[in-house]
LUMMIGU-728454 format. One record per residue: x, y, z of N, C-alpha, C in turn. Coordinates in steps of 0.05 Angstrom, whole numbers, plus 5000, padded with zeros to 4 digits. Atoms other than C-alpha are relative to their C-alpha. Example, Ala and Ser with C-alpha at 12.3 -4.5 7.8 and 13.67 -1.06 7.14 Angstrom:
! residues 2
501849765000524649105156501850245000;498449764999527349795143498550225014;
! end
This chain:
! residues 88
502249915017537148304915501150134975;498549965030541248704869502049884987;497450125004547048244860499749874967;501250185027543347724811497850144984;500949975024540048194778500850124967;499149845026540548454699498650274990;500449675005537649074707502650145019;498049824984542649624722498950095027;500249824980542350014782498550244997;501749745008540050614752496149944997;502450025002533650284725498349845036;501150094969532049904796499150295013;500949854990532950574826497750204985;502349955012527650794774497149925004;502450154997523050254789498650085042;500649794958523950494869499150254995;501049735005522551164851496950084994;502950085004516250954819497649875018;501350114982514050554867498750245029;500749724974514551124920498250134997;502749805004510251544886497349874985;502350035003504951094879499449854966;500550025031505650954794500049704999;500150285009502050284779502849834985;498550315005506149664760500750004962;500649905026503249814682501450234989;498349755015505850494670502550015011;497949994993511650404703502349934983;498050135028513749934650499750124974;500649725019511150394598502450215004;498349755003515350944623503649915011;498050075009521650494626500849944983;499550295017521249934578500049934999;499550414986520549374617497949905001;501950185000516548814613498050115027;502850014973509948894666501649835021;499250134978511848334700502549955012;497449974993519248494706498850215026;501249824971516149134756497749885011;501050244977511148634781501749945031;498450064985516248314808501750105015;498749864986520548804837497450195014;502049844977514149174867498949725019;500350104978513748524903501849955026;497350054984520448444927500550275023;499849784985519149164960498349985013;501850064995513448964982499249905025;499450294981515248405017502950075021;498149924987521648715043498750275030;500749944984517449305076497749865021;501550124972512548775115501749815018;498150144978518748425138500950145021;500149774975519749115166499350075020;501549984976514649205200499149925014;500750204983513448575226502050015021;497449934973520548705265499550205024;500749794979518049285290497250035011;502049984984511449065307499749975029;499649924976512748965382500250265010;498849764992515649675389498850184996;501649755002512250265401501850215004;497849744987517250835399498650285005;500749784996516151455427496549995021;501349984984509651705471497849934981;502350145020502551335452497850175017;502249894982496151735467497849894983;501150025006490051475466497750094999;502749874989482351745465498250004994;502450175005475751615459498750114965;500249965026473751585385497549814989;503150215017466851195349501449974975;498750145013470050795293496749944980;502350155015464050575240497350174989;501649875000458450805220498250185013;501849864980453551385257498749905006;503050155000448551125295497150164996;503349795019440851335259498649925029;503050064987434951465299497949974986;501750015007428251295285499349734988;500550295008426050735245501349964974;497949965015430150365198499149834976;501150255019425149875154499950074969;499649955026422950075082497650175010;501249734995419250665074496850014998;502549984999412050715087498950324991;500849735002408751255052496350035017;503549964971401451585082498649864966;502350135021396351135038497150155010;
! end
């Protein structure tokens, strides 16, 4: 990954740095100097390197798993749920 490329080291570890904390693709190259799609491309190559990650370690559950009962979605309403009838 870094072998073939022509950015230094320093700026890569710039573009990692950025990435970590979240700083769009846009200002990133703003606050280097690099083309957009030069950090495009390296926020894909990170991208793509951490879902290779975690696809390795998707089998593996390390450490103790607890589970427990939780409602996921929306609350459920009472009453009626149509369009609103006022008193005529």
């Amino acid at each position: 990954m870094l072998r073939n490329s022509k950015l230094s080291n320093y700026c890569i570890k710039k573009i990692i740095q950025c990435f970590c904390i979240d700083i769009p693709a846009n200002k990133t190259a703003l606050l280097l100097g690099k083309n957009r799609n030069t950090i495009n491309h390296w926020y894909g190559i990170f991208r793509k390197r951490i879902y290779d990650h975690q696809l390795a370690l998707k089998d593996k559950l390390l450490g103790r798993v607890e589970v427990d009962e939780s409602y996921f979605g929306a609350k459920p309403q009472r009453g009626y749920h149509g369009t609103w009838k006022g008193l005529d």
